[in-house]
Kinemage of the C-alpha trace (Angstrom):
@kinemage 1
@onewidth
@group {chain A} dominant
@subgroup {mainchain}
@vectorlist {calphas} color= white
{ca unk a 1} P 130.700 165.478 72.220
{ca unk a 2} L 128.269 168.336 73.879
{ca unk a 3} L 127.637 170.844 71.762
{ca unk a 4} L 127.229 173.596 74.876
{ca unk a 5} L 128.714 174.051 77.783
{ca unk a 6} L 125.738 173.834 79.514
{ca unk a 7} L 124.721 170.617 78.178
{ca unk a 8} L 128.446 169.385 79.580
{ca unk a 9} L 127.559 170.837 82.794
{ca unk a 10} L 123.387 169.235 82.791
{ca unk a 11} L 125.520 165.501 81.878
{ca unk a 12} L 127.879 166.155 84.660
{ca unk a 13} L 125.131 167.125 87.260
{ca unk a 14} L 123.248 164.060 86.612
{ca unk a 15} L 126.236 161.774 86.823
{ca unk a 16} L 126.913 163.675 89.981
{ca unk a 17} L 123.136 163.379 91.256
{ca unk a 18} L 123.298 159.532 90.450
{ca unk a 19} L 126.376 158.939 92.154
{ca unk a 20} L 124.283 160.720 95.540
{ca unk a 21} L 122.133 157.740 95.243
{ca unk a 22} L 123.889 155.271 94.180
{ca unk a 23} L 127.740 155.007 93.943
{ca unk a 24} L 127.818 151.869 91.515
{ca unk a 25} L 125.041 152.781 88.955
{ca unk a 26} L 126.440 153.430 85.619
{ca unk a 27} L 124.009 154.942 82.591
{ca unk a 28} L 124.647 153.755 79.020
{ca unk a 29} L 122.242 154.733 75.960
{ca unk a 30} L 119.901 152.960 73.536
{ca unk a 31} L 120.231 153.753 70.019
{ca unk a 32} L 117.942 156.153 70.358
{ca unk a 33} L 119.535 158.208 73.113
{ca unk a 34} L 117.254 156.779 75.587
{ca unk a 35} L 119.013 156.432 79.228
{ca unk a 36} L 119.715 153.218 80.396
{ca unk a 37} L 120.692 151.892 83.864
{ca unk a 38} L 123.223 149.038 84.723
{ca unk a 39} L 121.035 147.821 87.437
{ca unk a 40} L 118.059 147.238 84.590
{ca unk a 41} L 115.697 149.855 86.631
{ca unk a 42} L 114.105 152.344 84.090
{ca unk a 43} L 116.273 156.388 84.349
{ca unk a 44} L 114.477 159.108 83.023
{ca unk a 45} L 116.390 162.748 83.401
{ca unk a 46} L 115.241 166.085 82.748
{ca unk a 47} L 116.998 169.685 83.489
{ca unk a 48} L 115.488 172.885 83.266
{ca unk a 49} L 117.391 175.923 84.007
{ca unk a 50} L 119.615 175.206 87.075
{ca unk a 51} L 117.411 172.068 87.829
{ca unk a 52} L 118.044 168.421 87.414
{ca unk a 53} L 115.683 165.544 88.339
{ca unk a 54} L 116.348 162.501 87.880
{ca unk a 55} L 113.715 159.244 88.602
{ca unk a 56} L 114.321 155.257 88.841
{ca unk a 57} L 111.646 152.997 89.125
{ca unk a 58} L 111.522 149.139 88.561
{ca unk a 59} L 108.453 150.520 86.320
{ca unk a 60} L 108.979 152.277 82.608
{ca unk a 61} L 108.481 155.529 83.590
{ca unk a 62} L 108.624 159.147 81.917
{ca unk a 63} L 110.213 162.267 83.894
{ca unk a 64} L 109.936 165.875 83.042
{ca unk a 65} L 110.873 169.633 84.691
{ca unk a 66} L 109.754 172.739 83.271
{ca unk a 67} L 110.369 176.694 84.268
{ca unk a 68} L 106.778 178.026 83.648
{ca unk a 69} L 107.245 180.743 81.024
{ca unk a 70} L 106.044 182.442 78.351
{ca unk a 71} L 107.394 180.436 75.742
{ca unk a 72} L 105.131 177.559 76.473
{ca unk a 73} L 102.250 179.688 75.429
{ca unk a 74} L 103.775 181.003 72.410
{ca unk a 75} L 104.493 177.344 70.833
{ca unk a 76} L 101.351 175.450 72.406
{ca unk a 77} L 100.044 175.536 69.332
{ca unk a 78} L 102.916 173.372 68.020
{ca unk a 79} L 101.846 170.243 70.491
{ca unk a 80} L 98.771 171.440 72.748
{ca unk a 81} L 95.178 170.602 71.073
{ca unk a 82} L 92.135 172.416 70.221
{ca unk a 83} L 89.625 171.196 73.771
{ca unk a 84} L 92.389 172.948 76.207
{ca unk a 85} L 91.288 176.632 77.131
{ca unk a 86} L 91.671 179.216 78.901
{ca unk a 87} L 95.520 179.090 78.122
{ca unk a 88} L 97.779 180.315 80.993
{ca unk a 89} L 101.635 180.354 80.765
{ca unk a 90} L 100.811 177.705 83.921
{ca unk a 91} L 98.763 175.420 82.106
{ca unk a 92} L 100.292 175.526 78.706
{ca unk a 93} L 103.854 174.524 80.726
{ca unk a 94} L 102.564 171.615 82.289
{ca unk a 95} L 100.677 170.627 79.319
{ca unk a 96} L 104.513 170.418 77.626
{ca unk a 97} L 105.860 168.652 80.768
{ca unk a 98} L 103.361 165.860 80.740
{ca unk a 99} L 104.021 165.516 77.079
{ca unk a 100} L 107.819 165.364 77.319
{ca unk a 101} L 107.135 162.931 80.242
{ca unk a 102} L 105.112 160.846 77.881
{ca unk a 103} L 107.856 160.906 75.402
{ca unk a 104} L 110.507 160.203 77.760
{ca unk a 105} L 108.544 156.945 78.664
{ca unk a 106} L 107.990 156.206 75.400
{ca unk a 107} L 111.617 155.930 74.502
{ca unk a 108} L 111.515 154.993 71.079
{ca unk a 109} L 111.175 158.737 69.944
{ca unk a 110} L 108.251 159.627 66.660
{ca unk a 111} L 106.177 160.576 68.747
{ca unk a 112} L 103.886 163.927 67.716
{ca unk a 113} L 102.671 165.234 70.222
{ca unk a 114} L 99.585 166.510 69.173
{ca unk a 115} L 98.022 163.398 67.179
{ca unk a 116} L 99.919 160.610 69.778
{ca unk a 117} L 99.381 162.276 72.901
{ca unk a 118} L 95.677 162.815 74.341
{ca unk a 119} L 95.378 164.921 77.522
{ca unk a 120} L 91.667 165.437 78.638
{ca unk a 121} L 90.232 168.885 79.781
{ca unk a 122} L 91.501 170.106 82.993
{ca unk a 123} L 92.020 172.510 85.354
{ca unk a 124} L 95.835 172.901 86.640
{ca unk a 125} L 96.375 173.270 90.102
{ca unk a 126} L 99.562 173.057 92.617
{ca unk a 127} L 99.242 169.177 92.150
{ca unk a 128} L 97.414 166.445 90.194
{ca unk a 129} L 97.034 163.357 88.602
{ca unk a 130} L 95.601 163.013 85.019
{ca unk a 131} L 94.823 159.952 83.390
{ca unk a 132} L 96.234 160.593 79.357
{ca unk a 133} L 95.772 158.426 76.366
{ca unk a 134} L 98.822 157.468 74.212
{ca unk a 135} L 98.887 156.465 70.646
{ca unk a 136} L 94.794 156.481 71.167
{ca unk a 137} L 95.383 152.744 72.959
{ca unk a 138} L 97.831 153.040 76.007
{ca unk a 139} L 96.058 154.963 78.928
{ca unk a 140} L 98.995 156.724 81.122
{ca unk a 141} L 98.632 158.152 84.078
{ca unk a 142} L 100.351 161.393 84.623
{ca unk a 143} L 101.690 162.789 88.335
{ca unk a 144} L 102.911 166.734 88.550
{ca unk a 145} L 103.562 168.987 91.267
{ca unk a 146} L 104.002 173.008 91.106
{ca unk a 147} L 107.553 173.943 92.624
{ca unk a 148} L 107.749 177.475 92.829
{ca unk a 149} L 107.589 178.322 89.564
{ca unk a 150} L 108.398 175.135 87.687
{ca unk a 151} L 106.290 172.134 87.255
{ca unk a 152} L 107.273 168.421 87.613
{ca unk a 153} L 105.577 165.983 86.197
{ca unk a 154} L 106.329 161.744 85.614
{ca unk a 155} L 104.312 159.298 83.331
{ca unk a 156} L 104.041 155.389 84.273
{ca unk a 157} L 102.136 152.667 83.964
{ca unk a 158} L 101.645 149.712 86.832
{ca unk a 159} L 99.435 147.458 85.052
């Protein structure tokens, strides 16, 4: 069933990290490997390195951790566009975290996420809100946070 063992141990530390909050949740999937809650809330999980997050909301919502590195920068061109500059390891992380937050919330995966996902020129900074543009029709809003040297962000929508 888990093809690593630290996939087994990222699964068990989210079970364990929803149990913390609450002791009678259970998660299921969607076909699509999508997280779903027992309660009907929307789950989105994300691990990075020895982090796990994990976010609930009575709102759809998108949830994404990312150790700032190198590696960002070396595949932005894969899913960052042309208008971003002045490309840091920083902001070419949280570029990928908003995006992976965005396809979180989407949930239905096929997402590219260079044509489907539009974030507008910015500057990062420790934390900030952005206001993105999904499948050119659904505008997003987008929350992150710098924590030492990862970024957080989460995608949802409260219209």
């Amino acid at each position: 069933y888990f093809h690593s063992d630290k996939r087994k141990k990222e699964f068990i530390c989210s079970r364990l990290l929803l149990k913390e909050y609450n002791p009678n949740l259970q998660i299921s999937y969607s076909e699509n490997g999508s997280p779903i809650l027992s309660n009907e809330k929307f789950i989105s999980i994300s691990h990075s390195v020895n982090l796990i997050i994990i976010a609930i909301s009575k709102n759809n919502i998108g949830v994404d951790i990312q150790e700032i590195s190198e590696k960002s920068k070396k595949l932005f061109s894969k899913f960052g566009n042309a208008h971003h500059t002045n490309l840091s390891k920083e902001k070419c992380t949280l570029v990928w975290s908003i995006k992976e937050s965005v396809f979180k919330y989407h949930k239905i995966g096929n997402v590219d996420y260079r044509k489907d996902i539009y974030i507008p020129s910015f500057t990062e900074k420790e934390k900030g809100k952005l206001e993105i543009t999904f499948n050119n029709k659904v505008t997003l809003s987008a929350f992150y946070k710098r924590i030492n040297n990862y970024y957080l962000s989460y995608v949802c929508n409260f219209k």
